[in-house]
C-alpha positions, 0 to 999 in steps of 0.5 A: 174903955176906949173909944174903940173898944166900946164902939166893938162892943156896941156893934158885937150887941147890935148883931144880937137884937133880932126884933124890929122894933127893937132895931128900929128904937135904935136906928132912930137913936143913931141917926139922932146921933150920928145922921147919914152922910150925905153925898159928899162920898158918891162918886161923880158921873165923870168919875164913874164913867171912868170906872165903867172904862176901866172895867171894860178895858180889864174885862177885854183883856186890854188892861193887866190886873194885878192881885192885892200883894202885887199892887202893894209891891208896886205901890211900894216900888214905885209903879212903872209902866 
């Protein structure tokens, strides 16, 4: 079985167990295997405030959004404005 396939079919199994404790035997094995990842993906102050700009120009209308099969032409085009 490919890596793949069985890490599917683990996750499809995980969805089954309803009893705690049994999720937490394998939440403890997880993260002895696997540990959380730290901050290295959490966004900046500065990135975020950015973010919270761009959210206020889209929700004033003063930014133009665009749907996701608009974006990808776009992307592919060659975006200008």
């Amino acid at each position: 079985m490919d890596i793949a396939r069985k890490k599917l079919d683990l996750m499809q199994r995980l969805m089954l167990i309803w009893d705690e404790a049994a999720l937490n035997r394998v939440a403890k094995v997880i993260e002895k295997e696997a540990p959380e990842v730290g901050d290295e993906d959490d966004f900046t102050d500065e990135e975020i405030a950015e973010l919270d700009r761009r959210r206020a120009r889209h929700l004033s209308g003063e930014s133009k959004s665009y749907t996701q099969k608009e974006a990808m032409r776009l992307a592919r085009e060659g975006f200008k404005r």
